[in-house]
C-alpha positions in Angstrom: -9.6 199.3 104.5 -7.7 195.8 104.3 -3.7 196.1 105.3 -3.2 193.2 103.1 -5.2 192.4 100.2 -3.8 189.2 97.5 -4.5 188.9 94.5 -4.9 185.6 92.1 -1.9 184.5 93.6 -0.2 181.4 91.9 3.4 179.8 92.7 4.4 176.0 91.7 7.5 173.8 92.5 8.5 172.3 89.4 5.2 169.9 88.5 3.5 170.8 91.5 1.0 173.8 91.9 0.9 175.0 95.3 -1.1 178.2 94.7 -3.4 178.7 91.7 -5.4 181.8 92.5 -5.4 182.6 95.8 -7.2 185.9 96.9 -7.5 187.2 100.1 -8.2 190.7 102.4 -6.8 191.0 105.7 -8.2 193.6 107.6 -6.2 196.2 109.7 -6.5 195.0 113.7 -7.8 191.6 113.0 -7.3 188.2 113.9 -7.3 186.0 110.4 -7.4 181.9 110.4 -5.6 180.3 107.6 -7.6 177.0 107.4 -7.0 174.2 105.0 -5.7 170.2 104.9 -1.8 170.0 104.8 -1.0 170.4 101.5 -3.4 173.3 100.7 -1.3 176.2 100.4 -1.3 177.4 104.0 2.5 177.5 104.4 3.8 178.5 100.4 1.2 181.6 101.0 2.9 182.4 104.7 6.2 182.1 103.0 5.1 184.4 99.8 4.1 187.0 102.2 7.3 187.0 104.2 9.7 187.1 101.4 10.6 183.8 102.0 9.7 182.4 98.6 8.3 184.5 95.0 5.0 184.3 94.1 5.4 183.6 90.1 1.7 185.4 89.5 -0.8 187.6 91.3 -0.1 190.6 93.0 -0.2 191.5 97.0 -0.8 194.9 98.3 0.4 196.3 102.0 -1.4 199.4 103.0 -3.0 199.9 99.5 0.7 199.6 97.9 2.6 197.5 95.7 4.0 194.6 98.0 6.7 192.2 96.9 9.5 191.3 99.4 12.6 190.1 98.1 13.5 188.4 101.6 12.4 187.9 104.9 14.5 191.0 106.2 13.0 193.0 103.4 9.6 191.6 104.9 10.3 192.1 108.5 11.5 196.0 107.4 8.2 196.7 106.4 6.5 195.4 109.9 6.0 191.3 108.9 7.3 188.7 111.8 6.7 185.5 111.1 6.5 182.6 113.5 7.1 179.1 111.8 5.5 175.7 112.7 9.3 174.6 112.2 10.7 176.3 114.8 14.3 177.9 113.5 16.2 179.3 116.3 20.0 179.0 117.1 20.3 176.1 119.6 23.7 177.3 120.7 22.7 180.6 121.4 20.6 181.9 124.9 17.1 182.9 124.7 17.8 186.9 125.0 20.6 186.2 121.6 17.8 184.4 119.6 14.4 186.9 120.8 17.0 190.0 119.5 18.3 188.2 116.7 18.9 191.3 114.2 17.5 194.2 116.2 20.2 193.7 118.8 20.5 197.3 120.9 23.8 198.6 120.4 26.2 201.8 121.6 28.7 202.7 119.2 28.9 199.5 117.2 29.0 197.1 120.3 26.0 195.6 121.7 24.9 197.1 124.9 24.3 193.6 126.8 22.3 195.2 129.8 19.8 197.1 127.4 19.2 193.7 125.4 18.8 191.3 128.6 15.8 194.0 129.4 14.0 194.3 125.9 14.2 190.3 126.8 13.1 190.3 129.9 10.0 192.4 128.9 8.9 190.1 126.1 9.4 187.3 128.3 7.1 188.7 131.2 4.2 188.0 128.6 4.6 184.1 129.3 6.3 184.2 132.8 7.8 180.7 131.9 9.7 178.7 134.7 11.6 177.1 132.2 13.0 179.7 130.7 16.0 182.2 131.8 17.4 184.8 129.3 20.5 183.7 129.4 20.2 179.8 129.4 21.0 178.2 125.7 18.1 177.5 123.7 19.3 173.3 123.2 19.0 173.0 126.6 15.2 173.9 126.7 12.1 172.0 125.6 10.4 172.1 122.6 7.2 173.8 124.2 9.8 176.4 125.5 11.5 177.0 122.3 8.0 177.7 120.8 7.8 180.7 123.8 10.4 182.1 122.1 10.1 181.7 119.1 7.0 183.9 119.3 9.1 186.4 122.1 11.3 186.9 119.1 8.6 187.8 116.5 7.2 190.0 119.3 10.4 192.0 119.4 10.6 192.8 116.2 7.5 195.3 117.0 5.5 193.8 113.6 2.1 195.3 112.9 1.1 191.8 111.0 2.4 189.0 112.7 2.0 185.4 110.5 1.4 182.7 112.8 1.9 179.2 111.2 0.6 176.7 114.4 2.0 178.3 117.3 0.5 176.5 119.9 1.4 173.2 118.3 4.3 172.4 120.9 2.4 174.7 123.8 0.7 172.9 127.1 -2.8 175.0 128.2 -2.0 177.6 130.3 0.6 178.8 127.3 -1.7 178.3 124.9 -4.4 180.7 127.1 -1.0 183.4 127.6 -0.8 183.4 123.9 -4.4 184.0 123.4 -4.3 187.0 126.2 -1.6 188.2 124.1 -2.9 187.7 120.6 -5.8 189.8 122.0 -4.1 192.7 123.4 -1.6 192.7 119.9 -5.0 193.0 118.1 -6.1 195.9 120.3 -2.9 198.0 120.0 -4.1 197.5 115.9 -1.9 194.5 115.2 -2.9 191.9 112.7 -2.7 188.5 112.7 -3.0 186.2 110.0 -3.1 182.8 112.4 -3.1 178.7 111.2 -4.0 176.1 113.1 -5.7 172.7 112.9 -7.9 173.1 115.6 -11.1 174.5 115.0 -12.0 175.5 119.0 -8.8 177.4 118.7 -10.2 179.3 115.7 -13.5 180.1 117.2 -11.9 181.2 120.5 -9.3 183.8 118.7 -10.1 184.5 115.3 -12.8 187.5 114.2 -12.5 186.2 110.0 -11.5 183.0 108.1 -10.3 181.9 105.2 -10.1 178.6 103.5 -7.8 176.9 101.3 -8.0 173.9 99.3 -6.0 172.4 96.9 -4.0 175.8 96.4 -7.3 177.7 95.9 -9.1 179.8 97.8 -12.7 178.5 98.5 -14.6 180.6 100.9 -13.8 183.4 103.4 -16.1 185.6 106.1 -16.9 186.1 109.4 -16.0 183.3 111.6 -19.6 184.0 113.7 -21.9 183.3 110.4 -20.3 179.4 109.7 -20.7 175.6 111.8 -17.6 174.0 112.2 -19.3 171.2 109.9 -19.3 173.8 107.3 -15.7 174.7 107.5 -14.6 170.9 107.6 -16.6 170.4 104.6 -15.1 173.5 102.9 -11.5 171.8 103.9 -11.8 168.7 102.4 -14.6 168.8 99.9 -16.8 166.3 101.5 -18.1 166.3 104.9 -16.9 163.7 107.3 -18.8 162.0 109.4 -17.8 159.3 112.3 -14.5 161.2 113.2 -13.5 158.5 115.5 -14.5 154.9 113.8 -16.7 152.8 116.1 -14.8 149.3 116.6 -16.0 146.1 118.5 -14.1 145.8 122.2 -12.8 142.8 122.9 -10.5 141.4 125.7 -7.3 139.6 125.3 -3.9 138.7 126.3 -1.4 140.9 127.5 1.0 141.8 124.8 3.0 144.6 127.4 3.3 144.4 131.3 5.5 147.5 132.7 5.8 147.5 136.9 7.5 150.4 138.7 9.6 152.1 135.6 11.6 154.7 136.6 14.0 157.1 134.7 14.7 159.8 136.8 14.0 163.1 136.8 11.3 162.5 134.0 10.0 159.4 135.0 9.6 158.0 138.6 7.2 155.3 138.6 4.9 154.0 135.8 3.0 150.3 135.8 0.2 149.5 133.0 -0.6 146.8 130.7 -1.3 146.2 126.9 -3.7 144.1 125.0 -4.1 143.1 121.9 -6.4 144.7 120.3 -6.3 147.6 122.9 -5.9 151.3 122.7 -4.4 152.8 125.7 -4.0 156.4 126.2 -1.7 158.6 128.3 -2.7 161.9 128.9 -1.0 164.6 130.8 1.2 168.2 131.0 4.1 168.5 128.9 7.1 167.7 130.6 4.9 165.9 133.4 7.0 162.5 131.7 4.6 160.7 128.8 7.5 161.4 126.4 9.9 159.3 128.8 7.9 156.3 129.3 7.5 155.9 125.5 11.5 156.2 125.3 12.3 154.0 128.0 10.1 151.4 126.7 11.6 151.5 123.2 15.3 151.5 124.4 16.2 155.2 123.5 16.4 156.2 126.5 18.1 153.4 129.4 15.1 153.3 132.2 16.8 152.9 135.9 14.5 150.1 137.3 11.2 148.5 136.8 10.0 145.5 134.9 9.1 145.2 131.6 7.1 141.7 130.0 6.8 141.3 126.0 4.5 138.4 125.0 4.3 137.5 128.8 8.2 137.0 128.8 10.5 139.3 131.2 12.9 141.4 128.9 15.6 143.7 130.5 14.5 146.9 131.1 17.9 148.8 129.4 17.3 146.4 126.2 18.8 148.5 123.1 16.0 149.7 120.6 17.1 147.1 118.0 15.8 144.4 120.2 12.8 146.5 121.4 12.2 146.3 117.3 13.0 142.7 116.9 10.5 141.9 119.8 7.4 143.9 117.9 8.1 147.4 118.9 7.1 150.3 116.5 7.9 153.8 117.8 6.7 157.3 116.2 8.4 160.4 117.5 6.3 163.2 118.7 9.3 165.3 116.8 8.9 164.8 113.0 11.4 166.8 111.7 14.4 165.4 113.6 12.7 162.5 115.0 10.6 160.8 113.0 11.9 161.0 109.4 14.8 160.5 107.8 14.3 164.2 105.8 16.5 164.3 102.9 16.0 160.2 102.1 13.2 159.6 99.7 9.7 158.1 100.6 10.7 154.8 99.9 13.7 154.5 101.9 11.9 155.9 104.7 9.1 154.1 104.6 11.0 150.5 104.2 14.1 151.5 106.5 13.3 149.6 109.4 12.4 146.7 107.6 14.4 146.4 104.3 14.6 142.5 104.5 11.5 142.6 102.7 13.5 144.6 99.5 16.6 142.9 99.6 18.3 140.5 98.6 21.9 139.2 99.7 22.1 142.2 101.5 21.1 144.9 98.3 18.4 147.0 98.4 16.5 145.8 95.2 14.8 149.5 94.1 12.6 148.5 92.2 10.6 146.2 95.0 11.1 149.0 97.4 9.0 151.2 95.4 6.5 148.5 95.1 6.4 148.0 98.6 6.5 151.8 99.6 3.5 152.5 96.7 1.4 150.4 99.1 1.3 152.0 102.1 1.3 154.9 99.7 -2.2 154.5 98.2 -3.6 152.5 101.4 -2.6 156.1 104.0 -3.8 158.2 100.5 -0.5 160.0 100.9 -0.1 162.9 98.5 2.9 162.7 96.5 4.5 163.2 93.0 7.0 159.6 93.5 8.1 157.2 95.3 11.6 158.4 95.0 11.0 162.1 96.0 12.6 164.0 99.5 10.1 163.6 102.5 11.2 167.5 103.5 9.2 167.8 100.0 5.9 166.9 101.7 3.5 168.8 103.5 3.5 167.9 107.4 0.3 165.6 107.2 1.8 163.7 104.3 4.8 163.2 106.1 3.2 162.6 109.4 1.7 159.6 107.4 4.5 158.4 105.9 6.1 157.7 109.5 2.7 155.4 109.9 3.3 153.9 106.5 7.0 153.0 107.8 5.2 151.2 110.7 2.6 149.3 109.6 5.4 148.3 106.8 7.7 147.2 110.1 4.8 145.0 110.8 5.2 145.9 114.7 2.3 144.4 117.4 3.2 146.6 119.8 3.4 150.7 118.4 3.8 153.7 120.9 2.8 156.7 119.3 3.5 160.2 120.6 1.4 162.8 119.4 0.2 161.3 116.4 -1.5 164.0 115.0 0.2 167.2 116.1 0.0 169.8 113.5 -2.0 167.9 111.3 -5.2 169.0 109.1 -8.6 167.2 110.1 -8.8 165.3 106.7 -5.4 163.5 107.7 -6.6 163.1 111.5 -9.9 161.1 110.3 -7.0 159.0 108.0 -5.1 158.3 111.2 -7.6 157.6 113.7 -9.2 154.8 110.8 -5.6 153.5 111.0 -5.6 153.4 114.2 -8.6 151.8 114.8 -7.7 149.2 112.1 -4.9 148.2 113.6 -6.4 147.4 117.2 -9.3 145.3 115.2 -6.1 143.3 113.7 -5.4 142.7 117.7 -1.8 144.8 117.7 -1.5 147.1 120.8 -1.5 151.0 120.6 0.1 153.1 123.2 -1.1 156.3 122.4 0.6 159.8 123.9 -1.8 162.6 123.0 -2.3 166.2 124.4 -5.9 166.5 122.6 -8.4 165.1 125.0 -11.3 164.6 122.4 -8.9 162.5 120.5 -8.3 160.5 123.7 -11.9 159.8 124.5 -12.9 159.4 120.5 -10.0 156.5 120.0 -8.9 154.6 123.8 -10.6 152.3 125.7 -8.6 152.8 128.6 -7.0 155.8 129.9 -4.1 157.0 132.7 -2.7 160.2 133.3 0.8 161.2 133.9 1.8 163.5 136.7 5.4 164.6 137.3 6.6 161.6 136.6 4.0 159.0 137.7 1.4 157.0 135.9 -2.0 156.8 137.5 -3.7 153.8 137.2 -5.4 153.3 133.6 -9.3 153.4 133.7 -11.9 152.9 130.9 -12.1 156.0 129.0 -16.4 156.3 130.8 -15.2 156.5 133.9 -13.2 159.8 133.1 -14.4 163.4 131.8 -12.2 165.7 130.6 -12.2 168.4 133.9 -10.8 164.7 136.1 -8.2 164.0 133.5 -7.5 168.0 134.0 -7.5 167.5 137.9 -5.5 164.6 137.8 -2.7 165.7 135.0 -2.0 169.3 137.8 -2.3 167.0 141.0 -5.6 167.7 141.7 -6.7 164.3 141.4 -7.9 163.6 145.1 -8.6 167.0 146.2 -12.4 167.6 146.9 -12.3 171.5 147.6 -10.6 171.9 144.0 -13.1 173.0 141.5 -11.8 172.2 137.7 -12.6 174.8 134.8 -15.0 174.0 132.8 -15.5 174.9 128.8 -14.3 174.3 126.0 -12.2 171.2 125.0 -8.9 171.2 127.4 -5.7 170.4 125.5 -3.3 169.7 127.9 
């Protein structure tokens, strides 16, 4: 018998439809995947489910009876944790404060501080984190370790269904494999998950049943075991698609960026490489191990200590402010979207034109309606799903704003762009978008600095890759002269030990 069954579920936001006529059976002890683009429904259904949002039709039943939460603490009193792709913890709080936020222990109406440290503790043994110390504020930790507890805290609450809306988006491998361990042992103790992500090895490796969305419908559901992964993709987006990674004509050419010995200490202790035109470099490597920290130093957000830095063959001071790293070519993307990377509460077009609003101006105003113009563009060429120009970017699924970060680049015109993680948390459909972008822009000879902690993407898109390890670069090779178990034994410092055997299967994602 299903623990939750929905129902011709429909909810819309104003114009938009998010759901029309969703219907779906969970059953009791089971691992569910959620697949579907960004912008499918994924995320409103989560958020129906946990009382976050009202459906407006349809009905949902928990345990064969009426379910309709009015609010996520009516949700998580009926056993419903859910763990957001967003993470939403209290920065100025520690970790014990934001795993027992709510079902603090307590003696007579004051918290008992030992008892709660222990329930903390006891969560936290699942991960074993180094980073991470119960009583050490959550701002001071990274955002792979704020994802750790983020999914302590939904553990806590003692759930028998636990949504799960891309955990492992911020996580390195061997969190990722704790998580899995875990997810298991949750579903043996008769725990359900209903579980998203964007990667379909993930799915396979953790999921018994599927479901997917599309378009706020859903299109097919079963047994994981009984469909190809070509199948599911084409069930995603409606058309199969072939040639993931475009195929593009190598070609060598001048050096556009030459970095020698830069160091920003304690991330960052030495990193040379060059860039040409034309060129797709990758940087692969742990999180935390320092990729983020190159790409910050090089754009001016963060002031390197020493090193050398060349744009256009022409020495540039390594502590140059980002405005001049953007005057000289520079295009950055943030591997953090949401605080990073977008401007949330401005509209598409002002994001999209902000770092070049010469081109809409005039006499120093903003002319609307050539900003729209101009923003409608990039719009239509990234096939970004929106209602207007003019609306909220926090209004747009993650892929659709993941894209309109692009759109603001390749509207900055920028030869040289350094993009971080890309494609986290992104659905297939807008990772075949991106990587034809990608691949565009090296045939239109810019440079591309690419961060990613997907291997296949790696080998599908660079033609030369290096590996970052604690803080130092490793000399960048063409992509055939690596596999994915060296970039593995490189990225833990295993690089040039014989008697090391790496681990083989699967696709790592470190």
């Amino acid at each position: 018998m299903p623990i939750l069954r929905i129902e011709n579920l429909h909810k819309s936001f104003g114009p938009t439809r998010a759901l029309e006529g969703v219907s779906i059976e969970v059953e009791r002890g089971s691992v569910h995947a959620l697949i579907g683009e960004n912008g499918a429904g994924k995320s409103t259904l989560l958020n129906i489910i946990s009382g976050l949002i009202q459906a407006d039709e349809g009905t949902l039943e928990l345990e064969s009876r009426p379910y309709r939460p009015l609010s996520p603490q009516d949700a998580r009193c009926r056993g419903i944790a859910f763990i957001h792709q967003e993470l939403c913890l209290c920065p100025h709080l520690t970790v014990w404060e934001n795993i027992l936020l709510g079902v603090e222990s307590s003696q007579r109406g004051w918290l008992d501080l030992k008892e709660c440290r222990s329930r903390a503790e006891q969560v936290l043994r699942h991960f074993s984190h180094p980073e991470i110390n119960p009583d050490r504020t959550v701002q001071t930790l990274s955002i792979a370790a704020r994802q750790v507890v983020e999914i302590c805290r939904a553990l806590a609450l003692d759930a028998r269904i636990i949504l799960m809306d891309e955990p492992t988006s911020s996580l390195q491998r061997s969190d990722v494999q704790h998580l899995f361990d875990l997810i298991r042992r949750l579903r043996d103790r008769g725990i359900t998950v209903v579980y998203i992500s964007h990667f379909l090895e993930e799915i396979r490796q953790i999921s018994d049943a599927f479901t997917v969305l599309r378009d706020g419908r859903s299109v097919a559901t079963g047994k994981l075991e009984r469909v190809t992964d070509d199948e599911l993709i084409r069930l995603m987006v409606g058309r199969p698609i072939n040639h993931l990674y475009p195929a593009r004509e190598k070609k060598p050419a001048q050096n556009l960026l030459t970095v020698e010995d830069l160091s920003l200490p304690p991330s960052l202790h030495k990193a040379s490489l060059t860039l040409g035109a034309g060129e797709v470099l990758g940087i692969a490597g742990l999180m935390g191990a320092g990729r983020t920290a190159l790409i910050r130093a090089l754009v001016g957000l963060e002031k390197a200590q020493s090193g050398k830095i060349k744009v256009f063959s022409r020495e540039s001071p390594v502590k140059s402010e980002t405005r001049t790293r953007l005057a000289q070519g520079f295009g950055y993307l943030s591997e953090n979207r949401s605080r990073e990377g977008l401007l949330q509460t401005l509209s598409i077009a002002d994001n999209v034109t902000i770092t070049r609003y010469s081109s809409c101006s005039r006499s120093g105003w903003i002319d609307p309606e050539q900003q729209r113009i101009q923003a409608r563009h990039w719009v239509d060429a990234l096939n970004i799903r929106i209602s207007s120009e003019t609306q909220p970017v926090s209004s747009l699924s993650g892929g659709n704003q993941q894209k309109v970060a692009l759109a603001r680049l390749l509207h900055q015109q920028a030869q040289i762009l350094l993009l971080d993680e890309p494609t986290r948390g992104i659905d297939i459909g807008s990772k075949a978008e991106i990587y034809r972008v990608i691949c565009e822009l090296a045939d239109q000879r810019k440079g591309i600095l690419l961060v990613s902690s997907y291997l296949p993407e790696l080998f599908g898109l660079c033609d030369r890759l290096a590996v970052m390890t604690r803080g130092v670069l490793s000399d960048a090779r063409p992509t055939n002269e690596w596999t994915p178990e060296s970039v593995l034994q490189m990225a833990i410092g295993k690089g040039n030990d014989p008697d090391w055997d790496a681990p083989t299967g699967g696709n790592p994602v470190i």
